[in-house]
C-alpha positions in Angstrom: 85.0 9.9 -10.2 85.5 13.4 -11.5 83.3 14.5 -14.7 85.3 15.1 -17.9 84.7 17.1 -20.6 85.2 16.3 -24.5 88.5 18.1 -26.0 86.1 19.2 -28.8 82.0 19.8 -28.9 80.1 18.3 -31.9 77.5 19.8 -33.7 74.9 17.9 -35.4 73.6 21.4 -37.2 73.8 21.3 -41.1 76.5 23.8 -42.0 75.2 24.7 -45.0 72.9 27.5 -45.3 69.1 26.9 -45.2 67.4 26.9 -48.7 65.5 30.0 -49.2 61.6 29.4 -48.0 59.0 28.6 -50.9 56.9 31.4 -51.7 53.4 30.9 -52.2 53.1 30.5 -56.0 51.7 33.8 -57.7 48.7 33.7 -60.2 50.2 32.9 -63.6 50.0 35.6 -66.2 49.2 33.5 -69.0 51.9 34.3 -72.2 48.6 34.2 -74.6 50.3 34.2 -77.7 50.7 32.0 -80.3 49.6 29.2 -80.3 47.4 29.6 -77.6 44.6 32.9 -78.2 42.5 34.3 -74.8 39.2 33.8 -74.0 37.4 35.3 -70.7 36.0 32.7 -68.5 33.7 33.0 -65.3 34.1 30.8 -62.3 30.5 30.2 -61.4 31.1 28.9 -57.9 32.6 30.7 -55.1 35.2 28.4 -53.0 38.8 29.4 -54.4 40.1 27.1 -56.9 42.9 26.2 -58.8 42.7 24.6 -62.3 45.7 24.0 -64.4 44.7 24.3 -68.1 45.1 20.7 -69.4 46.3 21.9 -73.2 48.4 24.4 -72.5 49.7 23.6 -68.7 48.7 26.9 -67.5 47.6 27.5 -63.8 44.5 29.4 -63.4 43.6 30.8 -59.7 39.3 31.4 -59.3 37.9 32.6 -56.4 34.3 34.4 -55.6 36.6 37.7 -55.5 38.1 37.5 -59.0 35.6 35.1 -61.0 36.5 36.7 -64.6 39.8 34.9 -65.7 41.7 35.1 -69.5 42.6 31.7 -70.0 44.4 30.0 -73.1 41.6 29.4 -76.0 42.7 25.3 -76.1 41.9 25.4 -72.8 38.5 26.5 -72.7 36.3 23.6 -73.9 37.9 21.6 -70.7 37.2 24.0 -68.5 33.6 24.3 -69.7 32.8 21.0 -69.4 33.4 20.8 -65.6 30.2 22.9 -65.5 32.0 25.6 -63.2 32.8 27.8 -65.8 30.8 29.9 -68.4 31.9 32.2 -71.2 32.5 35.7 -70.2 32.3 38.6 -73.1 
């Protein structure tokens, strides 16, 4: 029996187009106006570390190569508290 061959071929790629690829998320540059104020914190280990300011909702990106942050004032008696952070001046 002789092979036969579909009238049409099928595809079962997506036609749309692909979404664009995340980009890795860059350090936020924290709007410190009001209500918020700056303070300078240091990050007293040195693993990298990401902390998202629990008042104000602000991500904060630490790391051994940039320990010195300005973070949101209402943030900064949370972020003291873990004991990874001191006051910088």
């Amino acid at each position: 029996m002789p092979a036969t061959t579909p009238a049409h071929f099928t595809s079962f790629a997506d036609p749309r187009p692909a979404p664009p690829a995340m980009a890795p998320r860059p350090a936020v540059v924290a709007p410190f106006g009001a209500p918020f104020g700056a303070v300078s914190l240091r990050y007293l280990a040195r693993s990298p570390i990401v902390v998202r300011g629990p008042v104000s909702g602000i991500e904060y990106r630490f790391s051994a190569a940039q320990p010195v942050q300005r973070v949101a004032r209402a943030d900064r008696e949370a972020l003291l508290r873990t004991g990874h952070f001191s006051v910088h001046d």
